[in-house]
C-alpha positions in Angstrom: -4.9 -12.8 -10.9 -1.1 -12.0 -11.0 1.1 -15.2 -9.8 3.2 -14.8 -7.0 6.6 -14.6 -6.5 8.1 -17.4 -4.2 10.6 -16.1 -1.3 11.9 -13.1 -1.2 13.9 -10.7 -2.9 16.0 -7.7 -1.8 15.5 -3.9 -2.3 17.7 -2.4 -5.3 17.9 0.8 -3.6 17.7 3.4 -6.0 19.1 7.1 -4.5 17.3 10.0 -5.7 19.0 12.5 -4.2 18.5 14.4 -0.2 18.0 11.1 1.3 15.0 9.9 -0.3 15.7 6.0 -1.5 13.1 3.4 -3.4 13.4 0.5 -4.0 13.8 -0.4 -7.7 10.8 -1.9 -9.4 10.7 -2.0 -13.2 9.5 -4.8 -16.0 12.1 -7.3 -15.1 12.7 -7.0 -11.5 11.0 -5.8 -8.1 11.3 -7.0 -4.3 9.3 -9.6 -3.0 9.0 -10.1 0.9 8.4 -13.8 2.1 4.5 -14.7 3.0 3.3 -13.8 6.1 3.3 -16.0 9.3 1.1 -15.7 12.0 3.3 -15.4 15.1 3.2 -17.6 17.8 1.0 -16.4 21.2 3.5 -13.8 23.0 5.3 -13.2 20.0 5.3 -10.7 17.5 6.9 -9.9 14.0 7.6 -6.5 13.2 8.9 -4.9 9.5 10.9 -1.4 9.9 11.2 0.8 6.9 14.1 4.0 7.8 15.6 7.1 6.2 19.2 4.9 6.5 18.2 2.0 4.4 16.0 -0.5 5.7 13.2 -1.3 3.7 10.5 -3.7 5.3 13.1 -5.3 7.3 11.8 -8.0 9.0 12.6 -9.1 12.9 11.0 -10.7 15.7 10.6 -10.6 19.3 8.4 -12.1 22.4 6.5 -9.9 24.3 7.5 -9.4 28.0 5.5 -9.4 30.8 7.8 -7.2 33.5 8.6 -3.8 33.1 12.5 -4.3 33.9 13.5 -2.6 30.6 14.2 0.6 29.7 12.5 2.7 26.5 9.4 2.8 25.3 6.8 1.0 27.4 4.0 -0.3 24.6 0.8 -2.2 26.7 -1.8 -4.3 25.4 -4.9 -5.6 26.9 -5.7 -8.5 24.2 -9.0 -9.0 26.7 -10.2 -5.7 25.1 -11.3 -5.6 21.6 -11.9 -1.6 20.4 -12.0 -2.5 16.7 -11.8 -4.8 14.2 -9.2 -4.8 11.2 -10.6 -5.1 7.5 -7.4 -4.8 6.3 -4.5 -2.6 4.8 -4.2 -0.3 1.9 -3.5 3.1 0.0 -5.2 5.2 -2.3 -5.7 5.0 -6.4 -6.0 8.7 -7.2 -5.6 10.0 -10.5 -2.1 11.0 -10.5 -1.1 7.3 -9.2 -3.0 5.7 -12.1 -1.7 8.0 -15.0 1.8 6.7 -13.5 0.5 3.3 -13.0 -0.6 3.0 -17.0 2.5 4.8 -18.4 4.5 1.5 -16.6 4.9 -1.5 -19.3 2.5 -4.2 -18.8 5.3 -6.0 -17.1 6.4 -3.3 -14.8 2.5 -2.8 -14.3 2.3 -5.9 -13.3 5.5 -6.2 -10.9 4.0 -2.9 -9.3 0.4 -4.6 -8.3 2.2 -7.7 -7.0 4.5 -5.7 -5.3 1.1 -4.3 -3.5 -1.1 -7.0 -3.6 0.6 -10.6 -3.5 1.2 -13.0 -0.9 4.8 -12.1 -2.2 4.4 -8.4 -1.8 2.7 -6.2 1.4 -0.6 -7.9 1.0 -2.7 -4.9 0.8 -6.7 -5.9 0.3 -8.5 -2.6 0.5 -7.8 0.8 -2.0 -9.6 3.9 -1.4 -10.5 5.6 -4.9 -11.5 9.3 -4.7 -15.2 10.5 -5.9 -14.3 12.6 -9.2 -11.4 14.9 -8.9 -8.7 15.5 -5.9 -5.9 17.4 -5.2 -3.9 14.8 -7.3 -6.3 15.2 -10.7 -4.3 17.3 -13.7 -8.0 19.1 -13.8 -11.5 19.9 -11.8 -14.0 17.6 -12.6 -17.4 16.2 -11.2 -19.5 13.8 -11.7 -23.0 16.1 -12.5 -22.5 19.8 -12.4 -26.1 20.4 -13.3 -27.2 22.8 -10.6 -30.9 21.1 -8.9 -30.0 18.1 -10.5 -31.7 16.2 -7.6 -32.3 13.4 -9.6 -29.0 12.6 -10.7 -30.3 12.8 -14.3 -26.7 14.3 -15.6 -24.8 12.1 -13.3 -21.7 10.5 -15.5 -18.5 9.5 -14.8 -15.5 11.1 -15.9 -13.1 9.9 -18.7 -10.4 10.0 -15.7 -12.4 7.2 -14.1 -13.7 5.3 -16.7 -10.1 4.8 -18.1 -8.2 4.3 -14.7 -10.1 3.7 -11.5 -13.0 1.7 -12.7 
């Protein structure tokens, strides 16, 4: 497992040009956010990421029970339960791990504890495509043996083997 961070540190915004800013993450430095804290009852803490600068910004509010204000008007029945949460996460497609592995081991390493640390945005779930996607440098699949019902020519791809497995 990758330690964690403790506290955290600020986005090094990085500009790369028509608005579009990151925040720096490299072998020897990436932003942290502080671990997460249940809110109280009738609280809530929301993080806000914008096109001017914010990144994960963190504020907090309590949740009102009148409708004197004016805006947007967000209701929740906490007596109703739809679904449950597993968690959070993103996808590992081909194109994200080739970047991933090209990274130092410390910038690797900064990366996934930017994603998956107490000290980063916590995720706990990663989808991985089945063979090849729209974000594979080539077709592939995993038995193209036509009436292969069986599964006798099944194999995983190199691209798999080497990055998502």
């Amino acid at each position: 497992t990758l330690p964690c961070l403790p506290g955290a540190r600020p986005c090094i915004p990085k500009d790369f040009g028509h608005g579009s800013l990151v925040c720096v993450c490299n072998a020897t430095y990436c932003d942290t956010l502080d671990p997460l804290v249940v809110p109280a009852p009738g609280s809530y803490v929301k993080y806000e990421s914008s096109k001017a600068g914010k990144r994960l910004e963190r504020s907090e509010g309590k949740f009102q029970s009148s409708l004197s204000t004016r805006g947007l008007l967000l209701t929740l029945n906490i007596s109703t339960l739809y679904q449950r949460v597993k968690g959070f996460g993103g996808s590992l497609s081909d194109a994200a791990a080739m970047n991933i592995l090209k990274l130092s081991q410390p910038a690797q390493d900064n990366l996934l504890r930017s994603y998956f640390s107490e000290s980063g945005i916590e995720y706990n779930l990663i989808r991985v495509p089945m063979a090849c996607s729209d974000f594979s440098v080539r077709p592939y699949s995993y038995d193209d043996v036509p009436k292969d019902y069986e599964l006798k020519h099944f194999r995983l791809a190199d691209e798999d083997v080497k990055m998502k497995v």
